[in-house]
N, C-alpha and C positions, 0 to 999 in steps of 0.2 A: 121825291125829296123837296121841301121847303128852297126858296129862291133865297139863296146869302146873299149879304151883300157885296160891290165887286170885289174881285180876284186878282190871283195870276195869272197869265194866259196858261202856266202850266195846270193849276186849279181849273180853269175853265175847259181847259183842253180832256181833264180825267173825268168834270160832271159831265161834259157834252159823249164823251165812249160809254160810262154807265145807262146815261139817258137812252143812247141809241141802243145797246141792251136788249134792257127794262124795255123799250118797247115792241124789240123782236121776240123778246119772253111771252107779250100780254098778246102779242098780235097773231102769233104762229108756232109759240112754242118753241123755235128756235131749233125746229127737228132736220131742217136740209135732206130732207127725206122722206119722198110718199110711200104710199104702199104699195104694195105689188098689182098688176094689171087685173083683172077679174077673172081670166082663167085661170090663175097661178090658186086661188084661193079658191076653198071649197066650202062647204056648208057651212056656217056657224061662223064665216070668216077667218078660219084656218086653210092656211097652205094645203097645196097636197101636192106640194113638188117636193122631190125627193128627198129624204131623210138626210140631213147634213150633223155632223159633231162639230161642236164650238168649243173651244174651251177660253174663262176665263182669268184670267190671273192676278191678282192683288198683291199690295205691299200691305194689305190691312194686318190690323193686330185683334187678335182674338178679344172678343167683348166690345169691339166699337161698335157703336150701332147704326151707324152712319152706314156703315158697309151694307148691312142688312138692306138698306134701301139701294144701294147699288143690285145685291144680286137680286131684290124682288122683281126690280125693272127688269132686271137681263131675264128671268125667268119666265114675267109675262111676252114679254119677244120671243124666245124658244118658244111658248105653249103655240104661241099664234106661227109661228114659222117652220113647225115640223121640225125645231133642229134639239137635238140632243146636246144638253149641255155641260159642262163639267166647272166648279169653280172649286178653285184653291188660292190658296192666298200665304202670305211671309213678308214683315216686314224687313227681316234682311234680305238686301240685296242680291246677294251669292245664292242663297237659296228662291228668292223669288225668278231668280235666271235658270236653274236648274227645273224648278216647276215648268217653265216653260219648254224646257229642254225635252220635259217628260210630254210635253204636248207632244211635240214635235214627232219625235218615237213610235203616239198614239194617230201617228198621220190624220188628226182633225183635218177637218174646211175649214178654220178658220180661226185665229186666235186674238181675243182683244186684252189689252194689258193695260195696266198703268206704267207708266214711267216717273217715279217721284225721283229716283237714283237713275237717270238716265244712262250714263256709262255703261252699270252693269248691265242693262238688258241690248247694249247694241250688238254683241256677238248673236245672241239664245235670235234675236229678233231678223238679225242677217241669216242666220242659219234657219229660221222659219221662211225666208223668200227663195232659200237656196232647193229649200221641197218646195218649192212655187206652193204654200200656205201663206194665205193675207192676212194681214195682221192689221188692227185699230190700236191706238190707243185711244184711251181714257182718264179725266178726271186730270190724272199730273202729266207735265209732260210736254206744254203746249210751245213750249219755247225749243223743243227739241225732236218730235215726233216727228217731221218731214227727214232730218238731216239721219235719224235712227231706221227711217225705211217704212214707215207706218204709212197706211194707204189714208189714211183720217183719221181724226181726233174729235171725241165730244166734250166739253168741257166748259169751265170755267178759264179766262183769265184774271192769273189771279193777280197779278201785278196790277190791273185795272180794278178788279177789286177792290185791291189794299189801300190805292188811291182813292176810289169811291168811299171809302170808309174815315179816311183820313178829312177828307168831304163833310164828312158826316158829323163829325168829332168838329169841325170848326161851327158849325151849324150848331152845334151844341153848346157853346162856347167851353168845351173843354180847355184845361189847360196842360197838361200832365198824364201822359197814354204810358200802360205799359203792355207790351206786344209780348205775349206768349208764346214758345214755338214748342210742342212737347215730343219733337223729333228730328233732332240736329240732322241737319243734311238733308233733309226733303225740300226739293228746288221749290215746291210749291208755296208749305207754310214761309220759306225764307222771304220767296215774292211777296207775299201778302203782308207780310212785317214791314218789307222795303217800302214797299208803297204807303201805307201808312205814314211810315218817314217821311215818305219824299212831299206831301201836300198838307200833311197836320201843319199848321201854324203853330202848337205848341210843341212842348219839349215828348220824342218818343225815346223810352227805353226798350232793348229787346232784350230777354229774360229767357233761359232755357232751362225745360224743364225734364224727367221722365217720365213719359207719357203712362207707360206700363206700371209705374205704381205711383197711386193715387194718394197715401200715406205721403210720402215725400214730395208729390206735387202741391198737396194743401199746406206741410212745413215749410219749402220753398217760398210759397207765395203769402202765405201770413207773414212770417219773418218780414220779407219784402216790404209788405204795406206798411208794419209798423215801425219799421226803418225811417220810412218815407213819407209822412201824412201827405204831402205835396200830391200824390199819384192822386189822380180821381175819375179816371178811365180804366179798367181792365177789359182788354181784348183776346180772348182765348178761339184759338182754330179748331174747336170742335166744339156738340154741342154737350155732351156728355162731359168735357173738362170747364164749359162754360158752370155748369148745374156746380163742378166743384167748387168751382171758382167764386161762386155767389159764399157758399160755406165758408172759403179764407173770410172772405169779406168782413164778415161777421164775426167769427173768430180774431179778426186784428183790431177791430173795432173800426177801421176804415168805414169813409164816408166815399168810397170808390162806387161808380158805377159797373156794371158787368155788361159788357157786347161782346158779340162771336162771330164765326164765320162759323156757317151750314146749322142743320135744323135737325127736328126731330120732334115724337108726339111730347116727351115730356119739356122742351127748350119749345114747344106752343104753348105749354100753359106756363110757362118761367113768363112768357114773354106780354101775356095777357094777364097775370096777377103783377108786371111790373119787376119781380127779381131779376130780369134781364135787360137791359134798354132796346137794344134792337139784337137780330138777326142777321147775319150774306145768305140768300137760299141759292144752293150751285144746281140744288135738283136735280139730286143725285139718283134717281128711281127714274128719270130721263135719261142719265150719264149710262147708266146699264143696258137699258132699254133699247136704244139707240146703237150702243155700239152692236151689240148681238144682231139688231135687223139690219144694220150695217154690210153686215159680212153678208147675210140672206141675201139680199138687193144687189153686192157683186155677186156674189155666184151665180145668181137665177136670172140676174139681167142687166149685168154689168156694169150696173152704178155705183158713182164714187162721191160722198156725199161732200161740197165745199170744192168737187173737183180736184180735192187733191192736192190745193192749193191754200184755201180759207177754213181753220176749226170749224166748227159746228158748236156754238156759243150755247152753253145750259145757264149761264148767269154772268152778274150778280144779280138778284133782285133781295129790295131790301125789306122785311118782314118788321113789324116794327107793331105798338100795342094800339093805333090809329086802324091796321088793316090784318093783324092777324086772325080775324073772325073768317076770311077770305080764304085762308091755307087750314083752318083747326078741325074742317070735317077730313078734309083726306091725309090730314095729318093723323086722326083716328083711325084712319085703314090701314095705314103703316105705309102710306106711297108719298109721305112728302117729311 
C-alpha cells in the first residue's frame, strides 16, 4: 500500500496489522506448519503413514467458485498425506451441522469446517470431540473457533481486512462506499463491512443482498446506484458477484468503482483490464490445504499449528492492477 498521509492512531493501528500480514504472506506463507519428518514421507513426497479419512465441511453455495479453490487446496494435501477425503458443503446452517453430524457417524480422523454461523456448528463440533475426532476450522470463524472447541483455524481476519480496505479507500480519495453483503448472517462478510466502517473517512452504506440469485442481485444494486450518484465505491465479498457488480455499474450508468474481497482466474483479468480497482486475496487454495495437513500433522505427530492459541493468518494481501501479473499464472491453474 502507498504511504497516506497522517492518521488516526486507529487508522494507523489497522495499516500497521495488514502490513505485518502482507509480510508473513510474502515471507512464509503464513502456513504455521512444516511438513512431516523424512520417514513419515515416501517416494515422490508422499506420506506412507497410515491411511486417515478427513472430511470437509462448508457453508458454500453451489456455483461459487471461490470454494473450488478451497477444496482444490484441501485436495492437494489429501494426495500428499495419504488421507481420504470427503467434501460437502450447505450454506444453511441446520444442514451444514447435520453434514457434520454425518461425519461424525462415518467416524473420520478428522474434520475441518467452516464456521460462518458459529452457533449452529457448536453442538455437531462438541459432539465431534466427544468421539475424540479433532476438528479445524477454516476460512469463517476466527472470532469463535477456540471458544466452539476447534483445535486451529486457517484464515483470514476479516475485521483487519475490512479495515485495511477501508485504508484503501481513503488512499483513494474515495468518498462514498457501498459494502455489500450477499448473506445475511455470516459473522465473516458482517466483519468485513464493519471494518470498512470503522476506518473509511467517508460515508459507508451496507446493502444486503441474495447471493443465490444474481437476477435480483444486479436489480438491487443498479436501482441503488441510480438512486444515489454520490456512491463511487462498490465493495462486493466475492469475486464472482464483484464480475456482477462491474455489470450494475454499467447498467445504472454509475461512475462507481468496483473492489472485492477474494480472487479468482476471471476477477485477475477484471483486475488487469481495470473493471475491478483492486482485490483482499484470503488464499483460499492455502485455507484448504492447510487445514486438511493440519489434522495429518496432529494425528501422525501431534502438532498443533498457532498452538492452539494464534490462527494461522492466510491474508489479507492486496492484489491490485500495479502487481496482479505476480498472482495471474497460478491464477491460470486454478490455485489462486
Amino acid at each position: 500500500m502507498n504511504t497516506p498521509p497522517p492518521q488516526s492512531a486507529t487508522h494507523r493501528s489497522a495499516r500497521a496489522l495488514a502490513a505485518a500480514a502482507a509480510v508473513c504472506l510474502l515471507a512464509a506463507g503464513c502456513s504455521g506448519s512444516g511438513g512431516g519428518s523424512d520417514s513419515s514421507l515416501g517416494t515422490g513426497g508422499r506420506a506412507d503413514t497410515a491411511r486417515l479419512k478427513v472430511a470437509m465441511v462448508t457453508h458454500a453455495s453451489e456455483g461459487d467458485t471461490f470454494w473450488n479453490l478451497v477444496k482444490k487446496g484441501a485436495e492437494a494435501a489429501a494426495a500428499k498425506d495419504n488421507i481420504e477425503l470427503t467434501y460437502a458443503n450447505d450454506p444453511d446452517a441446520a444442514a451444514q451441522a447435520s453434514l457434520v453430524r454425518d461425519a461424525i457417524r462415518q467416524k473420520v480422523d478428522g474434520i475441518a469446517v467452516t464456521l460462518a454461523k458459529p452457533q449452529a456448528m457448536k453442538g455437531p463440533v462438541a459432539a465431534a470431540r466427544g468421539a475424540d475426532i479433532p476438528v479445524v476450522g477454516l476460512n469463517s470463524g476466527i472470532d469463535s473457533w477456540q471458544s466452539e472447541g476447534a483445535l486451529e483455524f486457517f484464515g483470514q481476519d476479516e475485521s483487519l481486512a475490512g479495515r485495511a480496505v477501508g485504508d484503501k479507500l481513503d488512499d483513494l480519495r474515495a468518498k462514498h462506499a457501498l459494502c455489500v453483503i450477499h448473506e445475511r448472517g455470516n459473522v465473516a462478510l458482517e466483519a468485513r463491512c464493519a471494518g470498512v466502517k470503522k476506518t473509511f473517512g467517508g460515508r459507508t452504506d451496507i446493502v444486503y443482498v441474495d447471493g443465490t440469485d444474481a437476477n435480483s442481485t444486479d436489480a438491487a444494486l443498479t436501482a441503488r446506484l441510480r438512486q444515489d450518484p454520490t456512491i463511487d465505491e462498490v465493495i462486493m465479498n466475492g469475486a464472482q458477484f464483484a464480475l456482477d457488480a462491474v455489470d450494475s455499474v454499467k447498467h445504472s450508468g454509475s461512475r462507481a468503482h468496483v473492489a472485492t474481497f477474494d480472487l479468482n482466474q476471471n476477477l485477475v483479468r477484471a483486475v488487469r483490464s481495470g473493471d475491478v480497482q483492486f482485490a483482499v486475496d484470503q488464499q483460499p487454495y492455502l485455507q484448504g490445504y492447510l487445514a486438511v495437513d493440519a489434522l495429518w500433522l496432529y494425528r501422525t505427530n501431534g502438532n498443533v499449528s498457532g498452538g492452539g492459541v494464534s490462527p494461522v493468518l492466510t491474508g489479507p494481501a492486496f492484489v491490485t492492477k500495479a502487481n496482479v501479473a505476480s498472482v495471474a499464472e497460478f491464477a491460470s491453474h486454478g490455485t489462486r
